[in-house]
N, C-alpha and C positions, 0 to 999 in steps of 0.2 A: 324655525318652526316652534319651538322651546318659548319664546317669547310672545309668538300668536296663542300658541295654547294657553299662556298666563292671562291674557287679555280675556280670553275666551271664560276661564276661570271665574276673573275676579268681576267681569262685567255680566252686569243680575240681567240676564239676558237671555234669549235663546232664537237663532236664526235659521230659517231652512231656505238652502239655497237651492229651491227646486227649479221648474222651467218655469221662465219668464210668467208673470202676470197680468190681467188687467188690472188696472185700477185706476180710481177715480181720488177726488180729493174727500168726497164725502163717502169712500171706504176708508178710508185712515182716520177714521176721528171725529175729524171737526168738523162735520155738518150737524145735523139735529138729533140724529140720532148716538151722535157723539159729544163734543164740548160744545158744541152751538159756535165755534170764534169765528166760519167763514162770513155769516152774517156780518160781523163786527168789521171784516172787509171792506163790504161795499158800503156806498151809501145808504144814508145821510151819514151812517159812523165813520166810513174811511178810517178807521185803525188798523196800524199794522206795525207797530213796533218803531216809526219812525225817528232813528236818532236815539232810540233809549240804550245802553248799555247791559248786557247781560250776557253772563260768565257758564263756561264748562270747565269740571275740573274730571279727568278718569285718567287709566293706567296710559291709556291711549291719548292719540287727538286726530281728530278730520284732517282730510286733507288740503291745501289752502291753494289754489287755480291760482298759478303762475310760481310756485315756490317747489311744489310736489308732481310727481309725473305720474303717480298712481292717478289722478283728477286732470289731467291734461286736458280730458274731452268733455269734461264735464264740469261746465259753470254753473248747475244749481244750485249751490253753495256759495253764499259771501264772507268771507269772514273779515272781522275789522283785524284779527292779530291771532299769532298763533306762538307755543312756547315748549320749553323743555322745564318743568318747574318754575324757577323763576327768573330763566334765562332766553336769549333768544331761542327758537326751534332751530333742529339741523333739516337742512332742505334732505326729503326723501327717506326720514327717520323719523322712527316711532307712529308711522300713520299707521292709524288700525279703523277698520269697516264699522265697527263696531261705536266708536265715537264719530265717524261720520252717518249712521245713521241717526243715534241720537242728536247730533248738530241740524240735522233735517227735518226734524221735528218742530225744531225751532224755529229755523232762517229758510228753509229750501224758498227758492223763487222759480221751482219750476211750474208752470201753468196748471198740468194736469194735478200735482202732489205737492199745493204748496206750503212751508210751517205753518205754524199757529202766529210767528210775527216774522214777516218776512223782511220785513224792514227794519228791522233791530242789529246791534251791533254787536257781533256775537266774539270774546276773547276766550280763545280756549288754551290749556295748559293739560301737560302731558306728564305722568309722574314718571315715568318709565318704567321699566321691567321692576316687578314684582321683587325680585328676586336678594335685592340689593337695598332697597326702596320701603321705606316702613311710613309711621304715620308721621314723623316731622317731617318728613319731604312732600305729604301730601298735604300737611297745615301750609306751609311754607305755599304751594301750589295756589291753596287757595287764597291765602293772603295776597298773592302776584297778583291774581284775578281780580280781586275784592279793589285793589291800587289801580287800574285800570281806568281810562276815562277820564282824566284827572281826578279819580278818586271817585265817581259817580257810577258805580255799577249798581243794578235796581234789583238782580236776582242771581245766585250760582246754580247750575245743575250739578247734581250727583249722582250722575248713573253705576254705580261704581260703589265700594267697601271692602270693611277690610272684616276677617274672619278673626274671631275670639284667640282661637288655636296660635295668632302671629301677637296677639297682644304679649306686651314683653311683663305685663304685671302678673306676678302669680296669683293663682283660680280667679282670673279674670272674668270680671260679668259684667252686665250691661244696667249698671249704675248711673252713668252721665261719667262717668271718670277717667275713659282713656283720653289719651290725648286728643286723637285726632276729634272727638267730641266733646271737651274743651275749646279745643281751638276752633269751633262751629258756633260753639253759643258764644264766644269771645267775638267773634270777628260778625258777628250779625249785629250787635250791638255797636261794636268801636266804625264797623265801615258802613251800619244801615243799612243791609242785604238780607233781601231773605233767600235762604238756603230752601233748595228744594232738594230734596233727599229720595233717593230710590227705596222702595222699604222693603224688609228684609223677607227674601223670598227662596223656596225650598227647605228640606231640611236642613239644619246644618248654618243654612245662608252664611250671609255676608251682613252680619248686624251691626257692626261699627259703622260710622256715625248714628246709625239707628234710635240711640237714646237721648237722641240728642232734648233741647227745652224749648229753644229758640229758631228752631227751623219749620217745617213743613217735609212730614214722608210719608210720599205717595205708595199705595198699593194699585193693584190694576183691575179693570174689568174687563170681561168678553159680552159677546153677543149673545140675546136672547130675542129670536124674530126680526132680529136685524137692528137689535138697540142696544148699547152698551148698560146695560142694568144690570149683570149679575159680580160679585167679586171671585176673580177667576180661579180656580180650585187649588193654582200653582202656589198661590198665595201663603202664607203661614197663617196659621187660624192661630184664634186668641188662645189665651190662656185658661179658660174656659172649659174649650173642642176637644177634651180628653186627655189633653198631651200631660206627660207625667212631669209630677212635683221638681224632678229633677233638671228638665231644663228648664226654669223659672230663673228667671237672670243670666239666660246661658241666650237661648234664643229671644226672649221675652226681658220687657225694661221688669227689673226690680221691683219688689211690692204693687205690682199691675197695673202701675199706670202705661196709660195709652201708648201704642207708638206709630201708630197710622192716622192720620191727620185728614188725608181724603184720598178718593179713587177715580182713576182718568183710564181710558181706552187704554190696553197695550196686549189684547190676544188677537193676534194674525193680523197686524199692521202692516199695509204695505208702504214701505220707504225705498228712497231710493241710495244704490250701491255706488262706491268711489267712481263704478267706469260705468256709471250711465242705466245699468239695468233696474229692475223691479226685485226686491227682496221682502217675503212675508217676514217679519218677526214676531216674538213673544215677549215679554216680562215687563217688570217693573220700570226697567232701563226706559222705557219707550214712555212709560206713564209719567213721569218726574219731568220729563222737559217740557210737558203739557203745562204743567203747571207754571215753569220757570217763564213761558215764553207768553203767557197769559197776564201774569207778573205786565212784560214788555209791552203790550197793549192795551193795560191799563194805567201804566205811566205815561203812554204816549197822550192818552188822555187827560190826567190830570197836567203835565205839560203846556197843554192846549187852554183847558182852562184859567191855567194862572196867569199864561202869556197873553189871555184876553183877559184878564182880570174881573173874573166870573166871582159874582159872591159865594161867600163859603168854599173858599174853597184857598188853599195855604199851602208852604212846605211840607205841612205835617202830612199833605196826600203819597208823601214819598217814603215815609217810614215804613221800616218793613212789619210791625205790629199790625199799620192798620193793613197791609195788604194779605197779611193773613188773616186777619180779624174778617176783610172783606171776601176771602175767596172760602173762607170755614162757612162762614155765613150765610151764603148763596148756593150753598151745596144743593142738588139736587136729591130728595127721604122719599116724598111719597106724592105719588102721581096727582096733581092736582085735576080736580073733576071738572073743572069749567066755572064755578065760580069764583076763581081766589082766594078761597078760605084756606087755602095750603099751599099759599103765598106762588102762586102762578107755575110752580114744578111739573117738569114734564117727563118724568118716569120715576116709577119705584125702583127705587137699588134694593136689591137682596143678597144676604153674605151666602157661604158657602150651604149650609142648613135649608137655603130657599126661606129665608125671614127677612123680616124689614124692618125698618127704623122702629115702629112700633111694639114693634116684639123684643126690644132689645133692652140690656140691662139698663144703658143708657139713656134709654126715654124713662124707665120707671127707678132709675135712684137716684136724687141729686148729688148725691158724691162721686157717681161717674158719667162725666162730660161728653163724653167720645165713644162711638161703637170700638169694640176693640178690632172688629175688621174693615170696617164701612168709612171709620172716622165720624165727620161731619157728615160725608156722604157725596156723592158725585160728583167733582168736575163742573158747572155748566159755563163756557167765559160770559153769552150774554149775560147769562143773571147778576154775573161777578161786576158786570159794566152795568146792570140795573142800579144795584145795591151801591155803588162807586160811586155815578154819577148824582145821586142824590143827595151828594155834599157833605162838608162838617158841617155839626151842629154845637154847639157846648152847651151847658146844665144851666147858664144864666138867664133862660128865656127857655120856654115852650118849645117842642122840638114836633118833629114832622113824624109821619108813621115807619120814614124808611129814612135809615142817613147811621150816619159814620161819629165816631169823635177820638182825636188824639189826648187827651189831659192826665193829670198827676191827683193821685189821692195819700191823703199822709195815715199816717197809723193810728187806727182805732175810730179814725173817721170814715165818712160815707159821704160817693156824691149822688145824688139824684139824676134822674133826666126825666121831664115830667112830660107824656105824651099830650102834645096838641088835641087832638081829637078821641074824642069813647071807642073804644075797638068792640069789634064785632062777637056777639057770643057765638062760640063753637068756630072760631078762626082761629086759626094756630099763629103764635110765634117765635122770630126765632130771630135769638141773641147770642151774642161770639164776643169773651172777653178775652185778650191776650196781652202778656205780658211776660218778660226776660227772668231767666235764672240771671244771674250777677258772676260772670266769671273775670278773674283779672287776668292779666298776661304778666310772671315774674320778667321784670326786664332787667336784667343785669347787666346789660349795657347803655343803659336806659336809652335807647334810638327808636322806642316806640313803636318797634316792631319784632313779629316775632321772629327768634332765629334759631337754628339748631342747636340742644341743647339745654334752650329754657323751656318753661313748663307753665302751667294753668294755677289758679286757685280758685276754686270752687269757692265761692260765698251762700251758695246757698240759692234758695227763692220764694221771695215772700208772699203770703199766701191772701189773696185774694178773693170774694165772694159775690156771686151774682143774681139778682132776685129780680122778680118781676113782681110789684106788691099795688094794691089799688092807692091812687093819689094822696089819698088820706092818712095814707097809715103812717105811722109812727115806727114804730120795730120792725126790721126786716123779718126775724125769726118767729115770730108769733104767727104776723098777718102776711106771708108772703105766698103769693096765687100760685108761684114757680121759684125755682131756687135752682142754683149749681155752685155747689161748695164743697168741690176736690180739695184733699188736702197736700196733692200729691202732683199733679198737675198745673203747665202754668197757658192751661185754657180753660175758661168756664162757657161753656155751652149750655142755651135752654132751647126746647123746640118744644113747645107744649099747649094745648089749647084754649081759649079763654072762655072758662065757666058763663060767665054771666057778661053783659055790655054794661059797660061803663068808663072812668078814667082810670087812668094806671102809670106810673110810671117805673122807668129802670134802674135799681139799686145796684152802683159798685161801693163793695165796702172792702177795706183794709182791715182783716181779722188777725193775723199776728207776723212780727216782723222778724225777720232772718238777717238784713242785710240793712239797707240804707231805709232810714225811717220815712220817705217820699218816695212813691212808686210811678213811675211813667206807664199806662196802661193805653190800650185803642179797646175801642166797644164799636162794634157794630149790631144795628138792630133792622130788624123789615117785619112790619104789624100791618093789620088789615084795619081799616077805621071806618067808621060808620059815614057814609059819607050826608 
C-alpha cells in the first residue's frame, strides 16, 4: 500500500474511480474539440504512429499482456518492451494504473478509446519506489529508454517529477541544475528525443525536470462548451498571478523564464484501467503524452515521405528541435474567423484570469516568447501535420509561406529566409525558433554513457534572435516589423500581425555566444500570402 501511495504521490495526476462511464474517443481528447489527431487516422492521412519508437519513463510502469496478470484480460495496450530502470522488468511488479493510463493515451488500440498513435512502439521503464530511488536512477531510466530501438526513439514521456524538498543540493531551486534536468537536456541532444514533460502542477508540485531548456512541459486544459480552451485552474499560474516573491525559483524557473511550453486536454479524461474498465482522470500526467504520441505521428510521416523520396524533405524531419519548433508553432491562440488571417486556428485558449493570447505579456514584449501559462498555446496535432508536411526549406532560395528548416548560424552572424510571396495586411504570423542549452555528460569512465555517480556540466546557452523585418531591410534592430529576443530562453516565439502587404522575410541572428561559436537551430514559420 506504502508504495501505491508513493506512485499516487509523485504522479501529477489525480484519478476518480467512480462508477463506470460512457465514453467515446472524441471525449478523451482527440477529436475536434480536442487535439484534432483522430482525423490524422483515417484517410487520405492514415497516421498512427506506425513503427515509430517512443518512450515512458515514471515511478511506475503499465502492464505488459502476457508478462503481467493485473492485464490479463485486457489487450488494449501493446507495448514493444517494458523495465525496471535499465534492467529487464519483473513479471507482476512494479505495475501501477497510473502509467497504464498514461500508456493509453499514447498506444491504446481499443476501438471505442483509442491513443493519439496507436501504432507506435511504446518502451516503458519503471524507476521503482520512491523511497530508495532519487534522480540518477531516473536519468539512468531515461537514458535505457532514449537506447531503445537501436537507438531510434522519436519522444519520452514524463508524467512524473521529482519535488524540490528531495533535491540533495542545498536551498535547491529550479535553475536548470539538478541532475535529473541535466540529464534531460543531455540526453535530448546526444539521443535526438524530445522529452515531453508533465508541467508542474499544484501547490508545492513536482517541478524537477520542469526547468528543463531542451524539452517540451505540458500544462493542461478543461472544457469550455464542450471544447478544451481554458487552462485548467489546477494548473500553477505564472509568476505574475500574485504568488509571493519567495517561491520564485522554488516553484517557478529562475529569473522568469518560461516553463510551459504548450497545453493539451487532461481534465475528466476518460481512459481506460489495467482490468478493462472506464476511469475519469485529471492532471498534467494525461496532457504530456498527447504531446509525446503526436511526436509518433508525425514521424510516421516524415518516415513516409523520405521512403518515397518526397522533395524537401531529409533526416533533419527527425530532430527533436524541429518537432518542437513544429508542434510550438501550430499551437492553437485565437479562434480564426473564417478567413485565415489567424492562420486557420480553431478555438481561443484562455489562461486561468479568462485572457487570451492577446492580452498577454507575451504578445506585447519581444523579450518574452511564451505565455507563462498557455505556452505557445493548444495542442492541435492536424495543424502540427499542416505546418510538418509543408517541408524544409533552407535561406538559399525563396521559401514558401508555411515550411520548416533545420540549419546552423555562427556568431555575430544572421540567416535570412526571404518569403516567396507579399503577406497579407492585418494576417498574423507565427514563427517558433528552438534551439539547445549545451550540456556535457562528465564521463569518467568514458563508455559514453551516463552511470551512477557521474554528473552534468552545464555550458550554458547561446542566445539567439528572431525578427520578422520587410525584404529590404538591412538591420534587424532598426527596421524589424516583429522581433523575439529572450535573453533567457532557448525559444523565440513571434505571433504578431502584419501592418501593411508587402515582402518580408525571417531573420535568425546569433547575438552573443556562451558555448560553441556555431549554433544548430530549427525555425518553423506559417504566413498568410497574397495569393
Amino acid at each position: 500500500m506504502t508504495k501505491k501511495l508513493t506512485w499516487i504521490i509523485w504522479g501529477l495526476s489525480a484519478s476518480c474511480l467512480s462508477a463506470p462511464v460512457i465514453a467515446s474517443a472524441l471525449e478523451s481528447g482527440l477529436g475536434t474539440n480536442g487535439i484534432d489527431a483522430l482525423k490524422l487516422h483515417q484517410p487520405p492521412y492514415n497516421l498512427i504512429g506506425r513503427k515509430i519508437a517512443i518512450g515512458q519513463v515514471e515511478i511506475g510502469r503499465p502492464g505488459m499482456f502476457g508478462w503481467d496478470k493485473a492485464v490479463s484480460k485486457n489487450r488494449a495496450i501493446s507495448l514493444a518492451a517494458v523495465f525496471l530502470r535499465n534492467g529487464p522488468a519483473k513479471s507482476n511488479s512494479g505495475v501501477d494504473p497510473h502509467a497504464y493510463n498514461v500508456a493509453g493515451v499514447m498506444v491504446s488500440q481499443d476501438k471505442a478509446l483509442p491513443g493519439v498513435a496507436p501504432g507506435a512502439r511504446l518502451y516503458s521503464s519503471a524507476v521503482g519506489s520512491t523511497k530508495n530511488m532519487g534522480q540518477p536512477e531516473e536519468c539512468l531510466s531515461a537514458q535505457h529508454i532514449a537506447l531503445q530501438n537501436g537507438g531510434d526513439v522519436r519522444a519520452i514521456n514524463f508524467s512524473f517529477g521529482e519535488p524540490l524538498s528531495r533535491d540533495p543540493r542545498p536551498e535547491a531551486i529550479l535553475d536548470g541544475n539538478a541532475l535529473l534536468t541535466l540529464c534531460v537536456d543531455w540526453s535530448s541532444r546526444v539521443h535526438d528525443v524530445l522529452y515531453a514533460i508533465a508541467g508542474n502542477q499544484g501547490k508545492g508540485g513536482i517541478p524537477i525536470p520542469t526547468d528543463n531548456f531542451n524539452g517540451v512541459n505540458v500544462a493542461f486544459s478543461s472544457r469550455r462548451g464542450g471544447v478544451f480552451n481554458k487552462v485548467d485552474v489546477a494548473n500553477l499560474a505564472g509568476v505574475n498571478q500574485g504568488v509571493s516573491g519567495r517561491l520564485a525559483g522554488r516553484e517557478f524557473d529562475l529569473d522568469g523564464r518560461r516553463a510551459i511550453s504548450l497545453v493539451a486536454p487532461g481534465n475528466n479524461i476518460t481512459l481506460l484501467n489495467p482490468d478493462g474498465k472506464l476511469n475519469k482522470v485529471t492532471g498534467t500526467s494525461f496532457a504530456a503524452p498527447q504531446v509525446t504520441a503526436t511526436v509518433a505521428v508525425l514521424q510516421e510521416l516524415a518516415d513516409r515521405q523520405m521512403r518515397t523520396k518526397q522533395p524537401h524533405w531529409s533526416i533533419d524531419a527527425r530532430r527533436h528541435q524541429v518537432m518542437k519548433a513544429v508542434l510550438l508553432n501550430s499551437a492553437d491562440k485565437i479562434l480564426d474567423s473564417g478567413d485565415g488571417l489567424r492562420l486557420g486556428m480553431t478555438r481561443t485558449l484562455i489562461d486561468k484570469q479568462n485572457q487570451n493570447w492577446l492580452d498577454s505579456d507575451a504578445y506585447k514584449d519581444p523579450k518574452i516568447p511564451l505565455d507563462a501559462q498557455m505556452g505557445a498555446g493548444h495542442l492541435n496535432a492536424f495543424r502540427s501535420y499542416q505546418q510538418f508536411i509543408a517541408g524544409q526549406w533552407q535561406p538559399s532560395a525563396a521559401v514558401p509561406a508555411i515550411g520548416w528548416d533545420y540549419g546552423t548560424v555562427d556568431v555575430g552572424a544572421s540567416v535570412d529566409y526571404i518569403l516567396a510571396k507579399p503577406l497579407k495586411q492585418g494576417s498574423f504570423v507565427a514563427l517558433t525558433l528552438s534551439w539547445n542549452r549545451l550540456v556535457e555528460l562528465n564521463d569518467k569512465n568514458k563508455n559514453q554513457q551516463y552511470d551512477v555517480g557521474e554528473n552534468f556540466r552545464d555550458r550554458g546557452l547561446n542566445n539567439l534572435d528572431l525578427y520578422l523585418v520587410k525584404a529590404d531591410a538591412q538591420s534587424s534592430d532598426a527596421s524589424a516589423v516583429c522581433s523575439s529576443i529572450s535573453q533567457i530562453d532557448s525559444v523565440e516565439h513571434i505571433f504578431c500581425p502584419v501592418a501593411a502587404s508587402g515582402n518580408y522575410k525571417i531573420r535568425v541572428q546569433f547575438r552573443q555566444k556562451l558555448n560553441e561559436a556555431t549554433q544548430p537551430y530549427s525555425l518553423a514559420w506559417w504566413s498568410v500570402p497574397i495569393n
